[in-house]
C-alpha positions in Angstrom: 127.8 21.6 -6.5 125.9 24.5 -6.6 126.5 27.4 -3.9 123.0 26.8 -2.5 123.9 23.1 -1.9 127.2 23.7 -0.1 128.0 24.7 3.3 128.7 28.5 3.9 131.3 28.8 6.6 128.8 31.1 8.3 126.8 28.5 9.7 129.9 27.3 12.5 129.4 30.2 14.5 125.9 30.1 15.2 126.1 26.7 15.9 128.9 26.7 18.2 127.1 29.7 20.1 124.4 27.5 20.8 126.2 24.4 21.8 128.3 26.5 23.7 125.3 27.8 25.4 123.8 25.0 26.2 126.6 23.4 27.5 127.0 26.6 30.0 123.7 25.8 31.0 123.7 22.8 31.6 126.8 23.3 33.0 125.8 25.6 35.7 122.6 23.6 36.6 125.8 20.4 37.9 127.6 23.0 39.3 124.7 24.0 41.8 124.5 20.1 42.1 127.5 18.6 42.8 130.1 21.9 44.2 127.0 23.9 45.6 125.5 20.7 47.2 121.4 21.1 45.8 119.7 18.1 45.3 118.0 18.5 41.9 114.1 18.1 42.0 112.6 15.6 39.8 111.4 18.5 37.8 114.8 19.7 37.5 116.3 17.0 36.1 113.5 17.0 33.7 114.8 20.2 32.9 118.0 19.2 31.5 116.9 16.7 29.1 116.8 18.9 26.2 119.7 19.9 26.8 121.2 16.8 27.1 120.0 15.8 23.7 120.5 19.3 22.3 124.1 19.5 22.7 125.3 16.4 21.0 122.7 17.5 18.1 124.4 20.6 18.2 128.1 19.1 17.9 126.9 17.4 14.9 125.6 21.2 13.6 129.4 22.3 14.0 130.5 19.1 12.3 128.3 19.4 9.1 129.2 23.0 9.0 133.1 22.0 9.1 133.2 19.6 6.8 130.8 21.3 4.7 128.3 19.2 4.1 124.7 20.1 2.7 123.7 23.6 4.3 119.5 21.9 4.6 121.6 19.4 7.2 122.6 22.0 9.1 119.9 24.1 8.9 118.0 20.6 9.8 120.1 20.4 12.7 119.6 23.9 14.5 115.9 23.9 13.9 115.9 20.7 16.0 118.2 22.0 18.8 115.6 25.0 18.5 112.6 22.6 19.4 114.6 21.0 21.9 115.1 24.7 23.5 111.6 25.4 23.1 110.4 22.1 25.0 113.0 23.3 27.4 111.8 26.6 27.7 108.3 25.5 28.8 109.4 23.1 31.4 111.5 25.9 32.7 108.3 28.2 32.9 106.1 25.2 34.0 108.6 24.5 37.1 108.4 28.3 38.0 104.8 28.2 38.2 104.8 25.3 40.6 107.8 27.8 42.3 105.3 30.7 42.5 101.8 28.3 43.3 100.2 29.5 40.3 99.6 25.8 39.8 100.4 22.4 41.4 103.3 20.3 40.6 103.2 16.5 40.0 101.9 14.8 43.5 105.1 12.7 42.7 107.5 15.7 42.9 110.7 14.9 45.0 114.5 14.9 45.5 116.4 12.8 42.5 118.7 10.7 43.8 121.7 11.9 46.1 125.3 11.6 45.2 127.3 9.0 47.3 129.3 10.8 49.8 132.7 10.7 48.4 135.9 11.1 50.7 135.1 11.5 54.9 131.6 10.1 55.4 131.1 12.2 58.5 131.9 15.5 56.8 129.2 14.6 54.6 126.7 14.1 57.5 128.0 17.1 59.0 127.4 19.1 55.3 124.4 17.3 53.9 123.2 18.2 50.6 120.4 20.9 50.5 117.0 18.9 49.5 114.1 21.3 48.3 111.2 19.9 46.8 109.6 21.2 43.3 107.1 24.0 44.7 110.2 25.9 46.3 112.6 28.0 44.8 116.0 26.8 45.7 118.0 29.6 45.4 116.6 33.5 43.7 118.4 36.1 42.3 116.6 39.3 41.1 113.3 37.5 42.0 113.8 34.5 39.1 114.7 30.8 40.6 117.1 28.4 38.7 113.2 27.5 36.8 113.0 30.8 35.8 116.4 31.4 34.7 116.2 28.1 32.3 113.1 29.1 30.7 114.7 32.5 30.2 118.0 30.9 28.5 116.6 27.9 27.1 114.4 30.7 25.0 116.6 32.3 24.4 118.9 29.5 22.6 115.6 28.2 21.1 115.6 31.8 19.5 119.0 31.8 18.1 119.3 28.3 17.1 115.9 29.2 14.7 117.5 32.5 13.2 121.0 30.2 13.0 118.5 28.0 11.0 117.0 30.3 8.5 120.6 32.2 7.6 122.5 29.3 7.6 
């Protein structure tokens, strides 16, 4: 094969950068869930569906670049990981405009579905889970909300994942 054809070994790190990332990400968005006790939004968990397609398309990046096959399959790969991001990205800055009423949020806009209490049920009731609805920031830090912050990061990766794409 011709070096154009084959896989150059650069094309692992990018793509585990970017799965990595978005794992983090998504990561981070369960932890607040499930240890820090917020009940996503539905537009939150509308949130994480890129990433939850763009991280098993990004293990498969890693594996083509492994095992070397064609560099246009990974390439292929990352540039859909970066649409993923980008669809992420504007979700992200869609839910922090219903955050900051610079527009309304769907009229169907509530809690996803609680976790079942697991262990004592009455520590639970005592605890409940933190329930805010779509137009409120759950949680800030330097003025962005958990919206904000994903838009920020999922651009981010969407931004990587393309220049992974084209140097690949």
């Amino acid at each position: 094969m011709s070096d154009s054809l084959t896989q150059p070994s650069r094309g692992l790190s990018p793509s585990l950068v970017a799965t990595l990332g978005m794992a983090a990400a998504v990561g981070g968005a369960l932890a607040f869930e499930h240890i820090g006790g917020y009940i996503p939004c539905a537009l939150c968990l509308m949130q994480r569906t890129p990433y939850y397609w763009g991280i098993p398309i990004g293990i498969l990046a890693i594996v083509t670049s492994v095992v070397k096959l064609p560099v246009w399959l990974t390439r292929s790969l990352l540039a859909i990981v970066g649409v993923l991001m980008l669809v992420g990205a504007g979700l992200g800055v869609y839910h922090a405009g219903v955050e900051w009423k610079f527009w309304k949020g769907p009229t169907t806009c509530g809690a996803g579905a609680p976790a079942a209490p697991v262990g004592n049920i009455l520590d639970a009731l005592k605890n409940p889970p933190r329930f805010v609805p779509c137009d409120e920031a759950a949680w800030r830090f330097l003025g962005l909300s958990l919206a904000g912050y994903n838009a920020l990061i999922s651009g981010a990766m969407a931004a990587l994942s393309f220049a992974a794409a084209r140097k690949v």
